[in-house]
Structure formats: C-alpha cells, structure tokens
Wavefront OBJ file of the C-alpha trace (Angstrom):
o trace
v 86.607 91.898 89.766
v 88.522 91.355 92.999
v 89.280 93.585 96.054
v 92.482 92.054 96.740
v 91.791 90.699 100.396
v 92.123 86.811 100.437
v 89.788 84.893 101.918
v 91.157 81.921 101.977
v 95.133 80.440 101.536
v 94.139 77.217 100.047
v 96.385 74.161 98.859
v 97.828 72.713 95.518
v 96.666 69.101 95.642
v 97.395 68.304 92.095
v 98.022 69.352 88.578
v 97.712 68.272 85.504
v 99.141 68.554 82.219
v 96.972 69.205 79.299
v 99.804 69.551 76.782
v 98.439 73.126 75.768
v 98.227 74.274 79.550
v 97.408 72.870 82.737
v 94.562 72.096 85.478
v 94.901 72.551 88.826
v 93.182 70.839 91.478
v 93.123 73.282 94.987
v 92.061 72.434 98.165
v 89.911 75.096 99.407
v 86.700 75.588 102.208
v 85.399 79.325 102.054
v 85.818 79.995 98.497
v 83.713 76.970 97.918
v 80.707 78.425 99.432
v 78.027 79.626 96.868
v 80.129 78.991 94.062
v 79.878 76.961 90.799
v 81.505 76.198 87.828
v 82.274 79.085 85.458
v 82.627 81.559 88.389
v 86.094 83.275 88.620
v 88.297 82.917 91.076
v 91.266 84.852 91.996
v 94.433 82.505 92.860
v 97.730 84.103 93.668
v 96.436 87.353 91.737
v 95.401 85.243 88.868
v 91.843 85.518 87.610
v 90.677 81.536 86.881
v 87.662 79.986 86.290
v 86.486 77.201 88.499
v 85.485 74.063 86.166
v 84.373 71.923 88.852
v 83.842 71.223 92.494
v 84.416 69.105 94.863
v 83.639 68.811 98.734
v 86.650 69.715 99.979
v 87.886 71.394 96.202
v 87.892 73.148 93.186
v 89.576 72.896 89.544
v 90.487 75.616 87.245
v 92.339 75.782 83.985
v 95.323 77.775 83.055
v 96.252 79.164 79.455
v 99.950 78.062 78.532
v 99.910 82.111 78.534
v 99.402 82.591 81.607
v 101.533 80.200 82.813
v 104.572 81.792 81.177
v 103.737 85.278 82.368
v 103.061 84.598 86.110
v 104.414 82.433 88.348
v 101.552 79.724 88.308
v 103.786 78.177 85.875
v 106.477 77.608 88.591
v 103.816 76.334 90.905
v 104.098 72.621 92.403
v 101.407 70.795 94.201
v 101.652 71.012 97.930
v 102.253 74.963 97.094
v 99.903 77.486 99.012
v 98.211 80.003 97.116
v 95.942 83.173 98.053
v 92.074 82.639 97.057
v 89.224 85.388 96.569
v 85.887 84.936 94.986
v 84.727 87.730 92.472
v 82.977 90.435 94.381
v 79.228 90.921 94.389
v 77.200 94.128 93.741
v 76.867 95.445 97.563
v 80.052 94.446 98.651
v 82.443 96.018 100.649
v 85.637 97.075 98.996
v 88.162 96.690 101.273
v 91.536 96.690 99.162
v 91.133 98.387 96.021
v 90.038 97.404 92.905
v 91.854 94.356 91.592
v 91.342 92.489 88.384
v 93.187 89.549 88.441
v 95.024 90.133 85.514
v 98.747 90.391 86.600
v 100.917 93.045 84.773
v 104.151 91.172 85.299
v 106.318 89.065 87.710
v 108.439 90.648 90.720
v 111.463 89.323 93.224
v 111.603 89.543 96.448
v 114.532 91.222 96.980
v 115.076 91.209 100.937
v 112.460 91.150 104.012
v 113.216 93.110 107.123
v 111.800 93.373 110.476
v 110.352 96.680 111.210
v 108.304 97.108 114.891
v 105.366 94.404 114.768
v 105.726 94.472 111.265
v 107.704 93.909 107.943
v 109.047 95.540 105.590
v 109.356 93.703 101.957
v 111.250 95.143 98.975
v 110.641 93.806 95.454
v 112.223 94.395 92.272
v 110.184 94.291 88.611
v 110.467 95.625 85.256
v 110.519 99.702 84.544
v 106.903 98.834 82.944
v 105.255 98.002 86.264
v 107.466 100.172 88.568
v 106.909 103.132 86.621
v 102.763 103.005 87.751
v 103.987 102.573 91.125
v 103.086 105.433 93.527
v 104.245 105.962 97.274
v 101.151 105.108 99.516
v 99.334 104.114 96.482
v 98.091 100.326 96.098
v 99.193 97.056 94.199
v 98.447 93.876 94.257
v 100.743 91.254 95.414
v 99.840 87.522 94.918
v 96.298 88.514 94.756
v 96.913 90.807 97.748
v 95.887 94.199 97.549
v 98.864 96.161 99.648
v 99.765 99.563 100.224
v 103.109 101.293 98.785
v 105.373 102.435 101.303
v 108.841 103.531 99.591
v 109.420 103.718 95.707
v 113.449 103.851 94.487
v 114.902 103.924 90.712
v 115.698 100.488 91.275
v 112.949 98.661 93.397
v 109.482 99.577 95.579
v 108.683 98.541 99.537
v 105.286 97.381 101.089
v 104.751 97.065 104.895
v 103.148 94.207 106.064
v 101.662 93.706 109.336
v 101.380 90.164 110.858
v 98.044 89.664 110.506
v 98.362 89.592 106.546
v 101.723 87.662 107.416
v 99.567 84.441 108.842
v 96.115 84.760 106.474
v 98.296 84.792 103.560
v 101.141 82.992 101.544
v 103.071 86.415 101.861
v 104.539 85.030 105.248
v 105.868 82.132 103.096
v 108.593 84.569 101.127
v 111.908 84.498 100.900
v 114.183 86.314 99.441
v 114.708 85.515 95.703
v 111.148 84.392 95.380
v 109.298 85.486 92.690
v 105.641 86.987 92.953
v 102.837 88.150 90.767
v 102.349 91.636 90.327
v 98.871 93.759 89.440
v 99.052 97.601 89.179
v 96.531 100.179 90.607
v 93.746 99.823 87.312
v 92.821 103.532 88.069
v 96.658 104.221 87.200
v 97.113 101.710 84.277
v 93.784 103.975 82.392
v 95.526 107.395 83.310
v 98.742 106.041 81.940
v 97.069 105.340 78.709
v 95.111 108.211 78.472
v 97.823 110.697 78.888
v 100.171 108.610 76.302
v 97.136 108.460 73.462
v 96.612 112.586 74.450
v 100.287 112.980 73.919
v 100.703 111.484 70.177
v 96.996 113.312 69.618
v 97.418 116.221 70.842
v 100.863 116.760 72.215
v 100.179 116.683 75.742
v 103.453 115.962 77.948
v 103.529 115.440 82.051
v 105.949 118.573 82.094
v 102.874 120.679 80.342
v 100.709 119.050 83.199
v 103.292 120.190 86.226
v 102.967 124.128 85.074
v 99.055 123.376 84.430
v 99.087 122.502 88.546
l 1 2 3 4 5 6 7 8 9 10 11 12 13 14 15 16 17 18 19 20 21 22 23 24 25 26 27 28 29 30 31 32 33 34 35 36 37 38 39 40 41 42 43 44 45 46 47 48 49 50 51 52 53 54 55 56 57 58 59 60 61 62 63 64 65 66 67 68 69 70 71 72 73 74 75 76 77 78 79 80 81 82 83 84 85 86 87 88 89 90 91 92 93 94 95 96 97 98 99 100 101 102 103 104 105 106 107 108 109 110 111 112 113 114 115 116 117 118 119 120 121 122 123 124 125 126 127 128 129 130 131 132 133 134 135 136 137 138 139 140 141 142 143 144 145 146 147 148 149 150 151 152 153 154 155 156 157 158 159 160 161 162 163 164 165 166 167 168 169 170 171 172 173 174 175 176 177 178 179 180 181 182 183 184 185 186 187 188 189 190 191 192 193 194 195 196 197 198 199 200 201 202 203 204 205 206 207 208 209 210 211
C-alpha cells in the first residue's frame, strides 16, 4: 500500500527485454534506504517489486501485462518516473490510500495556468471517469491528487508548483498519456452497490429518495 506522495523522481537508466516482459534498471537515492529485494515499490503508480540493489539503484520486473495496460510499456530509459516505498504501520497518510494497481491509462488533454498554480485536464475511459468525484482523490502517476472539476467528457486536478518540481507531473504535455488509480474506497462501493443491485434490486435512484 502507497499514500500517493512521491518521495523520490528517480531515472530510467536501462531496460531490458526478457522476451515475456521487461526489467528496468532506475536510478534512485531515498527509496533505496532500508529497502531490499522483494519489497514493493511504487513507480509511476505502478506497484513493482525491487529484485536487486545497487548503490546508486534498483531493478524491478514488469509483467508483459502490465506493460500493455499502463504506460511503463511506452517508457524509454533516460525517462523520469515518480517513486514511493510501501508504507509502514505508524505512518502518516498523507494522500490517500493508493494501491499501485492502475485502473487504466489517461491523456493529458491541455494544461493551463491558473494563479501560482495549474490547472490539468485529462481524458480516460467512462470506466474510470465514472468513480471520479469533484474534490475527491486519484492517483496520477503514482500521485495522489485532488479532483477539482468533473465534465461528461473529461476531469481537472489543480496542481500547485511544489508538486510541479518534486514530480514528473511538471514534465506533461499535452497529448501525453498517464497512469490512472481510482479512490479504492470508491472502486469497493461501486461493487457493492452493483452485486446489491442484481441481489437484491437495489438502484442509486432508490438510494437518492432513501437520503
């Protein structure tokens, strides 16, 4: 489990094709510290394990899965990517809870300047829009951000400059393509409302007039 504040933006410095997925070598310093192999860490909102260590850093497979369903598999060495160690027992949770298993990939659909900060609007499938709540949380890139505007067609996150130059978030561009995580608390509700409506005939419209 993550909390969806990076610790780290750490560097591809290689990877390597296994012909059934792919290791990647990434330069790193704090997410080195009290780790070992077989500990998980989160990389652009991607839950890996670490396989080995280095001095300077760490490598971690990837599933030919999940390179086709985020956009590790579009990744290229020299590419910066968001780092978080699994949180401990004790913790603080300062995002939400995140973990590291990415619904879905957005766009970046355009980036505007708003005050000190900025305002980015993505576009994704009606799956993960759909558990997408104004000032409710999800997880971009491993980065646990809060909803400012939901449309039919697309959400909006502010984000303030200080997440803008501790994170790979300041790298976007329009067109770019990010990893997505929804709210967990949502993604069990969701569920549990669509298993109580084949059981029992529960609807959201039944819910409303309940309120």
């Amino acid at each position: 489990m993550f909390t969806g504040i990076a610790e780290e933006t750490g560097t591809i410095r290689k990877i390597t094709d296994t012909g059934g997925g792919r290791v990647l070598n990434i330069k790193a310093d704090k997410v080195l510290e009290d780790s070992k192999p077989g500990d998980s860490i989160c990389v652009d909102g991607v839950c890996l394990t670490a396989t080995e260590f280095g001095s300077d850093y760490f490598l971690a497979d990837v599933s030919e899965e999940t390179l086709r369903y985020t956009i590790l598999g579009s990744r290229h060495a020299g590419d910066k990517v968001n780092l978080e160690r699994a949180i401990r027992v004790g913790d603080r949770l300062g995002g939400h809870i995140v973990a590291g298993h990415v619904d879905g990939v957005g766009t970046v659909k355009r980036i505007e300047k708003d005050g000190d900060s900025y305002l980015y609007t993505f576009t994704c499938d009606d799956h993960i829009k759909d558990l997408i709540v104004k000032k409710g949380s999800v997880t971009v890139n491993g980065i646990s951000l809060t909803v400012a505007e939901v449309s039919p067609d697309d959400f909006s996150i502010e984000v303030i400059p200080h997440t803008r130059e501790v994170t790979n978030i300041g790298l976007l561009h329009a067109g770019d393509s990010v990893n997505l995580e929804n709210d967990m608390i949502g993604k069990y509700v969701e569920h549990f409302l669509a298993k109580k409506n084949e059981s029992h005939g529960l609807t959201y419209e039944m819910l409303e007039k309940l309120a």
